[in-house]
C-alpha positions as CSV (number, residue, x, y, z in Angstrom):
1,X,93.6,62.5,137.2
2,X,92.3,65.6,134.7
3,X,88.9,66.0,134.7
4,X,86.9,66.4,131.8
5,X,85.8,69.6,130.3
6,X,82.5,68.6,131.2
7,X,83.1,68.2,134.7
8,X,85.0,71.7,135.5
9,X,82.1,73.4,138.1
10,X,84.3,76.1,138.5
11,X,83.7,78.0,135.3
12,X,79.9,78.0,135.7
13,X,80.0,81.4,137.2
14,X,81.4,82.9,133.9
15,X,78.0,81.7,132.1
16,X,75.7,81.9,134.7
17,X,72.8,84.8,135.5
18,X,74.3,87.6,136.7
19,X,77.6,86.6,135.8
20,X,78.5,90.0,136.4
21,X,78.0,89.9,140.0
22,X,80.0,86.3,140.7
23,X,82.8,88.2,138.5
24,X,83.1,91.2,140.7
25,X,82.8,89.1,144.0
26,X,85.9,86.7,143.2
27,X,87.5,89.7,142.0
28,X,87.0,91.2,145.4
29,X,88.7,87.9,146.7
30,X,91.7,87.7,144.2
31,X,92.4,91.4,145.3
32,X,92.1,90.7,148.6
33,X,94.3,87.4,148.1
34,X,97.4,89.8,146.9
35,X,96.8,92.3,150.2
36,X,97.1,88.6,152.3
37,X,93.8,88.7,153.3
38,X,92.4,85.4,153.9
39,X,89.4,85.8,154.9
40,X,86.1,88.0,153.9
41,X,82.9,88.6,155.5
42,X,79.7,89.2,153.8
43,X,80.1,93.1,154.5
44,X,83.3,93.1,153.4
45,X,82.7,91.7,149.9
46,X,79.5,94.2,149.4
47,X,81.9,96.8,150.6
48,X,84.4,95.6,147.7
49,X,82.0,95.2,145.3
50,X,80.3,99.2,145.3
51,X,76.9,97.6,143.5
52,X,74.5,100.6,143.7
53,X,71.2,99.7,144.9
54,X,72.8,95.8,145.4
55,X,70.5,94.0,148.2
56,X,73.2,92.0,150.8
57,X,70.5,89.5,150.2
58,X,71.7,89.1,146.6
59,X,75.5,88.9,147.8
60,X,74.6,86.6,150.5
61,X,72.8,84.3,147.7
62,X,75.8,84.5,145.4
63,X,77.8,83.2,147.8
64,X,76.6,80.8,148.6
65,X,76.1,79.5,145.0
66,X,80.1,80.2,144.7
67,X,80.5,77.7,147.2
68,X,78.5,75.3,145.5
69,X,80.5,75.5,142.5
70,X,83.6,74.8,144.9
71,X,85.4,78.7,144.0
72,X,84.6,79.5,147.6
73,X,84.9,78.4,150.8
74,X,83.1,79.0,153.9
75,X,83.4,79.1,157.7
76,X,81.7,79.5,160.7
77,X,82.5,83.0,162.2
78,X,82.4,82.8,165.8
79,X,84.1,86.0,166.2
80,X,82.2,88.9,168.4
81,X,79.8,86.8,169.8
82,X,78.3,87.9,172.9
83,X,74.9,86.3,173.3
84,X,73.5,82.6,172.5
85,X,71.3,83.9,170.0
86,X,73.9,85.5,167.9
87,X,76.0,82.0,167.9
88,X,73.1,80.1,167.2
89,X,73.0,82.6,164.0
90,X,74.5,81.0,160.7
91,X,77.4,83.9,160.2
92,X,80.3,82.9,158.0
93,X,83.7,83.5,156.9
94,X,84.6,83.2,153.2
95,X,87.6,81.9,151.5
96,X,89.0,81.5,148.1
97,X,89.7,78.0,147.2
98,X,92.9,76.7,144.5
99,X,89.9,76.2,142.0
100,X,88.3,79.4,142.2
101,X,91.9,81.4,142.3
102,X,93.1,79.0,138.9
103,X,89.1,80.2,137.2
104,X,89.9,83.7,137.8
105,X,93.5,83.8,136.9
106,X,92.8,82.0,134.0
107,X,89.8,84.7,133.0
108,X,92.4,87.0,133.6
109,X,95.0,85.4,131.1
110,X,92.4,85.3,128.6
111,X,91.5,89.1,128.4
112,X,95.1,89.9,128.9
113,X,96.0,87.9,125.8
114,X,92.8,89.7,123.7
115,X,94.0,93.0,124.5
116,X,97.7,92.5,124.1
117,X,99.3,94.8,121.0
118,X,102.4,92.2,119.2
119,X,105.5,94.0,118.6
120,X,108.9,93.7,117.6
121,X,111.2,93.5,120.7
122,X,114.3,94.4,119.2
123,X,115.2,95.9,123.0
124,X,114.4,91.9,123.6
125,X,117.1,90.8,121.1
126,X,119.8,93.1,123.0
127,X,118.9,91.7,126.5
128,X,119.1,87.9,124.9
129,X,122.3,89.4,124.0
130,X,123.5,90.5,126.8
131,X,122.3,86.9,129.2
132,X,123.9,85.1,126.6
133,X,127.4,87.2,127.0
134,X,127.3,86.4,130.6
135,X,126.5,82.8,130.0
136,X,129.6,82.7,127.6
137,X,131.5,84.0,130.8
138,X,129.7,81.9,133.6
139,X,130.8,78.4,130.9
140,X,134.6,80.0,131.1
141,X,135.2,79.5,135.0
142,X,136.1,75.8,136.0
143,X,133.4,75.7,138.2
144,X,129.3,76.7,137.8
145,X,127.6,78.6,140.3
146,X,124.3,76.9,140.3
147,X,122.2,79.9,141.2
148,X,123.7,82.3,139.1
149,X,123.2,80.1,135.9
150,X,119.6,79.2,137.1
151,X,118.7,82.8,137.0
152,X,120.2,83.9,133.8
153,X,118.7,80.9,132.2
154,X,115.1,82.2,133.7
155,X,115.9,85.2,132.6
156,X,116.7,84.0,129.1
157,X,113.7,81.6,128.7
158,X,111.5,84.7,129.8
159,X,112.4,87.4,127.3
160,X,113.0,84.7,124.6
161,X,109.3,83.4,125.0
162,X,108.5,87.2,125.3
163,X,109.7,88.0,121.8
164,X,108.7,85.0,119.9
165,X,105.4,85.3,121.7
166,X,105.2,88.9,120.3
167,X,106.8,88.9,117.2
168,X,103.7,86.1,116.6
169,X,100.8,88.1,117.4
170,X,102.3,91.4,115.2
171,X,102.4,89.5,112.8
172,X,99.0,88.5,112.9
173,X,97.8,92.0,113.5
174,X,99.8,93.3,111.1
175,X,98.2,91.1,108.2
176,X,94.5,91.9,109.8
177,X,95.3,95.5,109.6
178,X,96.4,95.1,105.9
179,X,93.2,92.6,104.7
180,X,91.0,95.6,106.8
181,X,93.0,98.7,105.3
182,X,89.1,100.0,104.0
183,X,88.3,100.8,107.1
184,X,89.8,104.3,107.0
185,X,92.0,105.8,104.2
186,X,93.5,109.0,105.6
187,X,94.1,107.0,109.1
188,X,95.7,103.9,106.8
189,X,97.2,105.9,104.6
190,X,99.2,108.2,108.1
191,X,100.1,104.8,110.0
192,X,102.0,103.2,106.9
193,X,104.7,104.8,106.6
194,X,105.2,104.4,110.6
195,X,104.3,101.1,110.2
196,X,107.1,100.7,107.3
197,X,110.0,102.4,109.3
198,X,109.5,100.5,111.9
199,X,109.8,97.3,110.1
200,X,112.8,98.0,108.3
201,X,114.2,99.3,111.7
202,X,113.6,96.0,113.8
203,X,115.0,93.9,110.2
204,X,118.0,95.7,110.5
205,X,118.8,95.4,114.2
206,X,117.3,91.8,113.8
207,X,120.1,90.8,111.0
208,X,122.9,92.4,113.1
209,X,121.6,90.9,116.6
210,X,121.4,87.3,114.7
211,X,124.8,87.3,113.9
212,X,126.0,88.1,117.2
213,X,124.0,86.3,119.1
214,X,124.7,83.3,116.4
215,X,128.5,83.6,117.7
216,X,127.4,83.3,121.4
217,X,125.4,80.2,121.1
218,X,128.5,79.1,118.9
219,X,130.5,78.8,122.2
220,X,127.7,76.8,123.6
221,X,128.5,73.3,122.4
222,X,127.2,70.1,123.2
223,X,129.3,69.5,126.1
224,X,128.7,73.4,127.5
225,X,124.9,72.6,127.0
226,X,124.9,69.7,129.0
227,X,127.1,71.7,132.0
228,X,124.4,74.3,131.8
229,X,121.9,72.1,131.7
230,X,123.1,70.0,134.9
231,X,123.5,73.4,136.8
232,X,120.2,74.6,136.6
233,X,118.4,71.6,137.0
234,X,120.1,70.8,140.3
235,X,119.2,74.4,141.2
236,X,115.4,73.7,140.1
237,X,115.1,70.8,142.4
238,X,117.2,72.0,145.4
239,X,114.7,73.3,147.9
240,X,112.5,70.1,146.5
241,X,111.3,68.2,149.8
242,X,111.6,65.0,148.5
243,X,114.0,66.0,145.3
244,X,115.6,62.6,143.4
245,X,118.0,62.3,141.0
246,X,115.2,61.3,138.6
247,X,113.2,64.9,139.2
248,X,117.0,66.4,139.0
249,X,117.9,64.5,135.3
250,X,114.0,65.6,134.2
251,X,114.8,69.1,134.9
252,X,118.4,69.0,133.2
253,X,116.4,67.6,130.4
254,X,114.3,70.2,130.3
255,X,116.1,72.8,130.1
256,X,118.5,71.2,127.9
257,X,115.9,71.4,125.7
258,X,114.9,74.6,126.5
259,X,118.6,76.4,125.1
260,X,118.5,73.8,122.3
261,X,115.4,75.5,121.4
262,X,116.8,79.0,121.6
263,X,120.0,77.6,119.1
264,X,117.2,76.3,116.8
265,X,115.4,80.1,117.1
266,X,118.6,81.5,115.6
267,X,120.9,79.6,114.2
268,X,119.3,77.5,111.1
269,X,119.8,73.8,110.3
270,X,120.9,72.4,106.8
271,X,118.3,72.8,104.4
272,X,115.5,74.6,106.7
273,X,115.8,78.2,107.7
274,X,116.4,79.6,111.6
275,X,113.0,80.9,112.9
276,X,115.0,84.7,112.7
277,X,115.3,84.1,109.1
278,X,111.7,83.4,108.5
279,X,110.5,86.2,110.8
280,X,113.1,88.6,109.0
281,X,111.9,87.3,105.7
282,X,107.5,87.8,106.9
283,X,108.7,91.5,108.0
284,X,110.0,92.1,104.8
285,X,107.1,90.4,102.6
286,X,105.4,92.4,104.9
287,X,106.0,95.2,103.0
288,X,105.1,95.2,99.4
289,X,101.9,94.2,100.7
290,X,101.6,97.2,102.7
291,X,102.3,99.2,99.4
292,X,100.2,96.8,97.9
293,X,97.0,98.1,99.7
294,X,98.4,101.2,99.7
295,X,97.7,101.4,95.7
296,X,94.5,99.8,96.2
297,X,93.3,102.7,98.0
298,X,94.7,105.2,95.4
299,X,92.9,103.3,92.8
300,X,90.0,103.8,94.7
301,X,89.7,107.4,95.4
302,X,91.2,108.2,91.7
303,X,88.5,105.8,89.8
304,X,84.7,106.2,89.8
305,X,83.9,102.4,89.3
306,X,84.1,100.8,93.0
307,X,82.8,96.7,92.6
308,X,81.8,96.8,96.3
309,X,80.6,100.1,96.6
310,X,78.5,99.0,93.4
311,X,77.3,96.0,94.7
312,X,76.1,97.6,98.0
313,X,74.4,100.3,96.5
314,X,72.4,97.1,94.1
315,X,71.4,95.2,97.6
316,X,70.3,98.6,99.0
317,X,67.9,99.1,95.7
318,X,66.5,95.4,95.8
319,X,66.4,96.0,99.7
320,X,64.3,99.0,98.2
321,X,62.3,97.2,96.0
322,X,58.5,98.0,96.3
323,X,57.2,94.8,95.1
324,X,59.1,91.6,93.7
325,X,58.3,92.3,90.1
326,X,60.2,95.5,90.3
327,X,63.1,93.3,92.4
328,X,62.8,91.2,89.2
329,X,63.2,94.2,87.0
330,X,66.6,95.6,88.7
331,X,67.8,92.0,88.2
332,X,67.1,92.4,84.6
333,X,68.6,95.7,83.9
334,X,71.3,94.9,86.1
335,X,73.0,91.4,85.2
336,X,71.4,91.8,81.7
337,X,69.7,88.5,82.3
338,X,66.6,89.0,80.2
339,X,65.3,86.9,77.7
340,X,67.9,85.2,75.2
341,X,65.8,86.2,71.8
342,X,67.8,89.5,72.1
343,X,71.2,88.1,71.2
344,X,71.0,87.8,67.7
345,X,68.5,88.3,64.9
346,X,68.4,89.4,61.4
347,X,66.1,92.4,59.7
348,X,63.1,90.1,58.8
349,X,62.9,88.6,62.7
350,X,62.9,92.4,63.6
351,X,60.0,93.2,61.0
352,X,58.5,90.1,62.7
353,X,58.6,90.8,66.3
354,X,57.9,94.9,65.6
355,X,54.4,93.7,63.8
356,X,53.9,91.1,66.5
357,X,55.6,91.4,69.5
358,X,56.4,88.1,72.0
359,X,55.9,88.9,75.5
360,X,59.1,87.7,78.0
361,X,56.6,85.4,80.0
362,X,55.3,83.3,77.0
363,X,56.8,80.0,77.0
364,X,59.1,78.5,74.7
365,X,56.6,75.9,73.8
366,X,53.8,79.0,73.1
367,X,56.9,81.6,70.9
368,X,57.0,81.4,67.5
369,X,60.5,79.9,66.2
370,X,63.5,82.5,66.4
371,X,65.9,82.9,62.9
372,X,69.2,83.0,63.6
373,X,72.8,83.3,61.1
374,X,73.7,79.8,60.1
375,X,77.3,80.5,60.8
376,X,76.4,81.2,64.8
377,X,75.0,78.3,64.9
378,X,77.9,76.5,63.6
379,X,80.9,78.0,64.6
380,X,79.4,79.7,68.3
381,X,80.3,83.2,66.9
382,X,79.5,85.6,63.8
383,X,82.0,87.6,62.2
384,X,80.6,91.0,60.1
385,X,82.4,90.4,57.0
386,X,85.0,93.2,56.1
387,X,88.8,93.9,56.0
388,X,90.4,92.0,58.9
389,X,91.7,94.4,62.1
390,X,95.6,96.0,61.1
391,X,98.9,94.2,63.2
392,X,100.6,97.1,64.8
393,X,104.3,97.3,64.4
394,X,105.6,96.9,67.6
395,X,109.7,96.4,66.3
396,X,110.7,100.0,67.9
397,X,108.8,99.4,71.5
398,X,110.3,96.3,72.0
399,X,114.0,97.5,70.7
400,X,113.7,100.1,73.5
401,X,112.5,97.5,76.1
402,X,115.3,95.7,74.9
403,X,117.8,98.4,75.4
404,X,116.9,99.2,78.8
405,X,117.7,96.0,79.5
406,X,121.3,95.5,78.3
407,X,121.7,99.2,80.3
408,X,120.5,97.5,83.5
409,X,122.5,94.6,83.0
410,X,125.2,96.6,82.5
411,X,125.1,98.7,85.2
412,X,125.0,95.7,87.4
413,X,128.0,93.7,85.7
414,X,129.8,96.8,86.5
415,X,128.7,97.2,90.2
416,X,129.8,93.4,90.5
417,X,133.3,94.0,88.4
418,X,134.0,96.8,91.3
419,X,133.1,94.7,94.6
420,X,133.3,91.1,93.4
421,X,137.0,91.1,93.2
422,X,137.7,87.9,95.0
423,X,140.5,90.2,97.1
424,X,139.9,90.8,100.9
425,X,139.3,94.6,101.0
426,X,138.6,96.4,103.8
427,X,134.8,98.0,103.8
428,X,136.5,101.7,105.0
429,X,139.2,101.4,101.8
430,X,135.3,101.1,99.2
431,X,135.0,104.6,98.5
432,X,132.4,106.2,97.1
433,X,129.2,104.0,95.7
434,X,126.8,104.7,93.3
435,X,123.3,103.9,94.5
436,X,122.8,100.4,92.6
437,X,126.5,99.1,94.1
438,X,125.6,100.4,97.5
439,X,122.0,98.4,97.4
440,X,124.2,95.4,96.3
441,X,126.8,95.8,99.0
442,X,124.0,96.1,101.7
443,X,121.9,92.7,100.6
444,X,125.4,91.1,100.8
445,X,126.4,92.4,104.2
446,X,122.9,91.4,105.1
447,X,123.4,88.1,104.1
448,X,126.8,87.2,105.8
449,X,125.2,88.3,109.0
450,X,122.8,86.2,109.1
451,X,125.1,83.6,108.1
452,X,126.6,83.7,111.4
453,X,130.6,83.6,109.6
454,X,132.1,81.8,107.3
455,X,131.4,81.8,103.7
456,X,127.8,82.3,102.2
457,X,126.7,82.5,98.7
458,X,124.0,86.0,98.1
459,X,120.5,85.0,97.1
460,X,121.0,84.1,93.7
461,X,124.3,81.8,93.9
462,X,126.5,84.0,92.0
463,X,128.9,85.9,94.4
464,X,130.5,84.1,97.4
465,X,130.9,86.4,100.4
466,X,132.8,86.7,103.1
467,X,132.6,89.0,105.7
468,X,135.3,88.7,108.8
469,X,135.8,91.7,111.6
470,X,138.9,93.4,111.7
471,X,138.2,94.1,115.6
472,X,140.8,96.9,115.5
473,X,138.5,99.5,116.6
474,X,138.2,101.4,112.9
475,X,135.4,102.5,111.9
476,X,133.9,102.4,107.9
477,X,132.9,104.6,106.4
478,X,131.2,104.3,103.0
479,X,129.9,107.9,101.1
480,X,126.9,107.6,98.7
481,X,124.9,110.0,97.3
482,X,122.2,109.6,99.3
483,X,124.4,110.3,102.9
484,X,127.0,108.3,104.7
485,X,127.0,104.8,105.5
486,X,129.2,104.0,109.1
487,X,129.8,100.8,111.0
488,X,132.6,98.6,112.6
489,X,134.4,98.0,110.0
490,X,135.1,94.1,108.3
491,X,137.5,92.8,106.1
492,X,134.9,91.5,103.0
493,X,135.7,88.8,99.8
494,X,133.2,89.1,97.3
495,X,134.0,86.3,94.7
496,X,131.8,85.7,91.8
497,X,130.6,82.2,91.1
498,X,129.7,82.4,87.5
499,X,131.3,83.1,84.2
500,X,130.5,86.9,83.4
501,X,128.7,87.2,81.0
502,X,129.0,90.5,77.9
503,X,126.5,93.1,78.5
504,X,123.2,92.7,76.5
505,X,124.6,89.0,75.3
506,X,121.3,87.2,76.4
507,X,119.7,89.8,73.8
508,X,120.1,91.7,71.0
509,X,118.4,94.7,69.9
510,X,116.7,94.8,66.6
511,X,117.5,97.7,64.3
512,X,115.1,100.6,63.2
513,X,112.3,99.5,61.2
514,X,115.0,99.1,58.0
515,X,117.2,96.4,59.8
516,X,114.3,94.6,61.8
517,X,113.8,90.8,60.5
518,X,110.6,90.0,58.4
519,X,109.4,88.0,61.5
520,X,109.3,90.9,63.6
521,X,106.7,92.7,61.6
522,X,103.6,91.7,59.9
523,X,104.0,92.9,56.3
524,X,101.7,96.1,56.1
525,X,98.3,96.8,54.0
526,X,98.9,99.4,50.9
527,X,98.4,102.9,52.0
528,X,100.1,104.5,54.7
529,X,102.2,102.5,57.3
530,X,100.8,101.3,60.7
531,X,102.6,104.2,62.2
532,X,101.2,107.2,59.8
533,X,97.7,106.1,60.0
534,X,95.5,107.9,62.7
């Protein structure tokens, strides 16, 4: 039966007085459990412990109280006695008990877990790799050796836990170190560019280690599962002492689960992303709001107005403030909350208040009535009569905008007309690629990998892509301007999914000022045009 939170004597030590004491005696005793030593005498523990000044009365004392809590033990020490008096003397032997050894592992854990650094394993992905390849070859023999596939299965659950374990607390961190990027500029601005190569380093090792370990666990079918499954369970429960084939089934059932959760991990289900996608996809995000920050600090050390920095240095001067009327006057000047006969009033209420000025602390009831415009009291607002404000041609800035937009999309139509052939072409027969086709190929390579094989669609459903290896040992090689692209090389169908579409169809430029519409420009004042006028 679990016992209530309430009812756990064994972690009273950690809030006790002198905590620090009942912490360094048990971990006398945990040490001492892992050098097989059983046993500790009074002596032995102050020995352990090195407390300068420490009475053995104190130790004795704590002890004892240890043992009251049930994380020790004790035991009469009848050893070396020589006389009746030194029997009759209470001298004792102390022991850890299960309780005390499960507080101060558990202490242990919990520390361990604060201090631990996340990180991306991708040496974790290339030992799931390699288990999983050796799985592959235990599931080709006819028959399972039971202690072979228990230990690669161990092995597997351990680094797999290890990296999602990891991969969970980076990105934590990582998001705490962006929200906290004030704390030092020159040290934040230094670590992100580390902190950016080594994200896109582990997304590109984590698409290509996907895909491959996506084909491994593609062997491992239902049936292959189950065989697994079966294997290590009867391994689990074979030096059992009373083992039943209900404990056996329960384990098979466990770790059936177990490498149905490491499928799950990587390989995604209809409609909801593998848990590699999303971490690739958090790694990635992870990124423009690195940059992000990054311009938030710029914008900081370039510009003079700082909100905090402001703010801070308003709470130091009412922190400041010699007496409360002077806290009431920074208030004033600084929110501009003073009284509301300021906001508007015409010449005679100025002659008025200059001959007899109203002090702020009157009352409303007490101050003479104040004359406001008719129209702010109507409409909310008053408008100084006058000319209204000139419309600024904009026809030229937004035929320009417009330009450089039919040039992208042409640019890209014409990166798509060269890959998205719908023909299998090898990725060594590409040639040389501009920078904007290379960028292309890459997201679509990224995306068949994480596929897994067979045919994907890229992220916004207009090419089809299919990438399949040519496993004759050849090597790709693809030039661009910015160095040379290798890798195994793949035998890729790019076919596009939509109608093409004419460059700069969607829009259409407007002509200079002559052949723009009427709508596009407000018709302009006499005098010199919008753009002539200073």
């Amino acid at each position: 039966m679990e016992e209530s939170p309430a009812k756990l004597p064994a972690f009273s030590y950690l809030t006790a007085e002198n905590a620090a004491l009942y912490r360094a005696i048990m971990r006398s005793f945990v040490e001492a459990r892992e050098r097989f030593v059983l046993h500790l005498r009074p002596a032995d523990v102050l020995r352990a412990v090195r407390e300068t000044g420490l009475d053995p009365a104190a130790v004795d004392a704590a002890l004892q109280k240890l043992c009251e809590w049930g994380n020790l033990q004790s035991h009469l020490d009848t050893a070396d006695v020589a006389t009746v008096e030194e029997f009759y003397r209470p001298r004792f032997l102390y022991q850890l008990t299960p309780q005390g050894e499960a507080v101060e592992r558990a202490v242990d854990a919990y520390f361990e877990a604060l201090a631990q650094r996340g990180e991306l394993q991708a040496a974790a992905l290339d030992d799931i790799r390699t288990l999983l390849e050796s799985v592959a070859q235990m599931l080709s023999r006819p028959e399972l050796d039971d202690s072979a596939v228990h230990l690669a299965l161990s092995a597997l659950r351990a680094r797999f836990g290890e990296l999602t374990t990891q991969a969970q607390a980076f990105m934590g961190s990582l998001q705490r170190s962006i929200d906290l990027h004030a704390a030092g500029v020159a040290s934040f601005l230094a670590y992100k560019q580390r902190l950016i190569d080594y994200l896109e380093r582990f997304v590109g090792q984590l698409v290509i280690a996907t895909a491959d370990i996506a084909e491994l666990l593609g062997r491992v079918d239902g049936a292959a599962a189950q065989r697994l499954a079966d294997s290590a369970g009867r391994r689990e429960v074979a030096d059992a002492l009373d083992g039943e084939e209900a404990d056996q089934r329960a384990a098979a059932a466990r770790w059936e689960a177990r490498i149905e959760g490491v499928r799950g991990w990587f390989i995604g289900r209809p409609g909801a992303p593998s848990q590699a996608e999303e971490l690739r996809a958090r790694a990635r995000a992870a990124i423009p709001a690195l940059l992000s920050a990054v311009a938030s600090l710029h914008d900081r050390r370039f510009t003079r107005s700082d909100r905090a920095a402001d703010l801070r240095t308003l709470a130091r001067w009412f922190a400041e403030a010699p007496s409360d009327a002077d806290a009431h006057r920074v208030w004033r000047a600084a929110f501009a909350l003073s009284s509301t006969r300021h906001l508007f009033v015409n010449e005679e209420a100025m002659a008025e208040r200059e001959a007899a000025p109203v002090p702020a602390g009157r009352s409303w009831l007490d101050a003479p009535p104040l004359r406001i415009s008719p129209r702010l009291r109507a409409t909310g607002r008053h408008a100084r009569p006058g000319r209204p404000s000139d419309v600024i041609d904009r026809s030229r800035e937004k035929a320009l905008l417009l330009a450089h937009e039919d040039e992208d999309e042409r640019a890209i139509a014409d990166a798509r007309a060269r890959l998205a052939t719908g023909r299998p072409t090898r990725l060594s027969e590409l040639g040389r690629l501009d920078p904007l086709a290379f960028e292309m190929l890459l997201d679509w390579l990224g995306e068949a990998l994480a596929a897994g094989g067979g045919e994907t669609t890229s992220a916004d459903g207009a090419i089809a892509i299919s990438l399949v290896p040519t496993n004759d040992g050849q090597v790709a090689t693809v030039e661009t301007p910015s160095g040379t692209f290798r890798g195994p090389d793949h035998l890729l169908t790019l076919r596009s999914l939509a109608a093409d579409e004419a460059p700069g169809s969607r829009h259409r430029a407007p002509a200079p000022e002559d052949a723009a519409p009427s709508w596009h420009r407000a018709p302009a004042p006499p005098g010199p045009s919008p753009a002539e006028r200073p």
